[in-house]
N, C-alpha and C positions, 0 to 999 in steps of 0.2 A: 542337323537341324534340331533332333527332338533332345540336345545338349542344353541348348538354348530355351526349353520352352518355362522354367522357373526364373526366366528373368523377364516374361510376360504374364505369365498365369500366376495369380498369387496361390501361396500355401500351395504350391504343384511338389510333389515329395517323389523325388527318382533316385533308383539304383541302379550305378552300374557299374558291372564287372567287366574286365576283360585283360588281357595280357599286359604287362608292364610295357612302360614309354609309347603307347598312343595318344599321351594330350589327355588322360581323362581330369586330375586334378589343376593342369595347368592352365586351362580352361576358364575356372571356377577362381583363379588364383589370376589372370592377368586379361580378364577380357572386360571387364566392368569395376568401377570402382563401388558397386552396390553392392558386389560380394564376397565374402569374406572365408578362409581357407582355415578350418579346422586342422593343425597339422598334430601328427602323434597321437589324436583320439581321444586325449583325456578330454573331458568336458565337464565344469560346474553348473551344478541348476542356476547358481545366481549366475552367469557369466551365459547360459545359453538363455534365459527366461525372465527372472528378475531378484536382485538383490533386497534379500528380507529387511536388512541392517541399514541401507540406504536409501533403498525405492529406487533404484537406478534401474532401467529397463534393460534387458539382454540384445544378445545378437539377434536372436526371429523379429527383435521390433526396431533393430537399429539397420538391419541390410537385406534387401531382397532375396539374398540365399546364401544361406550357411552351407557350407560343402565339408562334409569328416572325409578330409582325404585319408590313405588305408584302413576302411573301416573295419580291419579284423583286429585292428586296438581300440577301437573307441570304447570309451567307459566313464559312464557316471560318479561324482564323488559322492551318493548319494544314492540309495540301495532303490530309491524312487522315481528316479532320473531316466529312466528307458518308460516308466510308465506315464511320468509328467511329459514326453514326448510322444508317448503316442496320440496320449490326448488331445494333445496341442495339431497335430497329423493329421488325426481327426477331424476337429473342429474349428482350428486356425484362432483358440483360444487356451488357455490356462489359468490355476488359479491356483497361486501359492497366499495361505494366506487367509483374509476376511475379501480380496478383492479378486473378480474376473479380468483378464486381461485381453484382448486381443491385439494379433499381429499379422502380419500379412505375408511375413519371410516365409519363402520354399526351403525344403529341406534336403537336401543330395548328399549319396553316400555312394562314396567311389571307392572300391577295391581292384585289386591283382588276382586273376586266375594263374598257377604257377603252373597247370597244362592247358593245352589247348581244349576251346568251348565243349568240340565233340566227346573229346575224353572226356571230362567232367561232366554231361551228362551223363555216359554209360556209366561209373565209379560210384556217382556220387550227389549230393545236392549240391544243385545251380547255387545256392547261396552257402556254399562252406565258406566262403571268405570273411563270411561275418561273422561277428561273436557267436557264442552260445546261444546268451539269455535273448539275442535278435533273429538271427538264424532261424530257433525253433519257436515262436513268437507267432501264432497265426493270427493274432490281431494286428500285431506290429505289421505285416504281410499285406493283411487286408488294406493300409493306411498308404502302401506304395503304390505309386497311379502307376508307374510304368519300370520295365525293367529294361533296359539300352545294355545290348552284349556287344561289342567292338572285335 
């Protein structure tokens, strides 16, 4: 259930980790046509937030939830682009730009633990599967309402 809850709660931001092929991406990929499946991680500011060059609005304003399926590749094209979403996490606005924008897309990041949960607590941190500059991010941290382990 708590899968489901950004396709109720606006701006609801979850992670979650857990063993390959239980449904976490697939979910976010074939259960509602409101949400949209980040694949491979790369991500643009214009293409997640808004296009400076056209004004075209991004995915947080076009689908109730953006999902970075294996978030241990996800990556900004743009050295700003982890910090213009945490904002956004935040505050369920951003502002590229002269203009403030609001949106109301939740934000979900599903990755793969390659050992089991219990190991990966003794070893290691609960979020190695995320990048770097996310991982050790305590604001980024602060911005996640929930963390769902499968």
């Amino acid at each position: 259930m708590l899968r489901m809850v950004p396709f109720v709660e606006r701006n609801y931001n979850l992670v979650e980790l857990g063993p390959r092929g239980t449904g976490k991406s697939h979910l976010f990929q074939q259960i509602s046509p409101y949400a949209h499946l980040v694949s491979g991680g790369k991500a643009t500011v214009a293409r997640m937030f808004v296009n400076n060059a056209n004004g075209q609005r991004g995915l947080v304003c076009q689908y109730d939830v953006v999902c970075f399926d294996v978030v241990s590749g996800v990556s900004f094209d743009q050295k700003d682009g982890v910090n213009i979403m945490k904002g956004y996490m935040e505050s369920g606005e951003f502002s590229l730009g002269k203009e403030s924008i609001r949106a109301e897309g939740s934000i979900v990041m599903v990755g793969d633990f390659f050992v089991d949960v219990e190991h990966q607590q003794r070893i290691g941190h609960l979020f190695s599967p995320m990048p770097i500059e996310m991982r050790d991010d305590t604001a980024l941290m602060d911005r996640i309402t929930r963390l769902g382990c499968t």
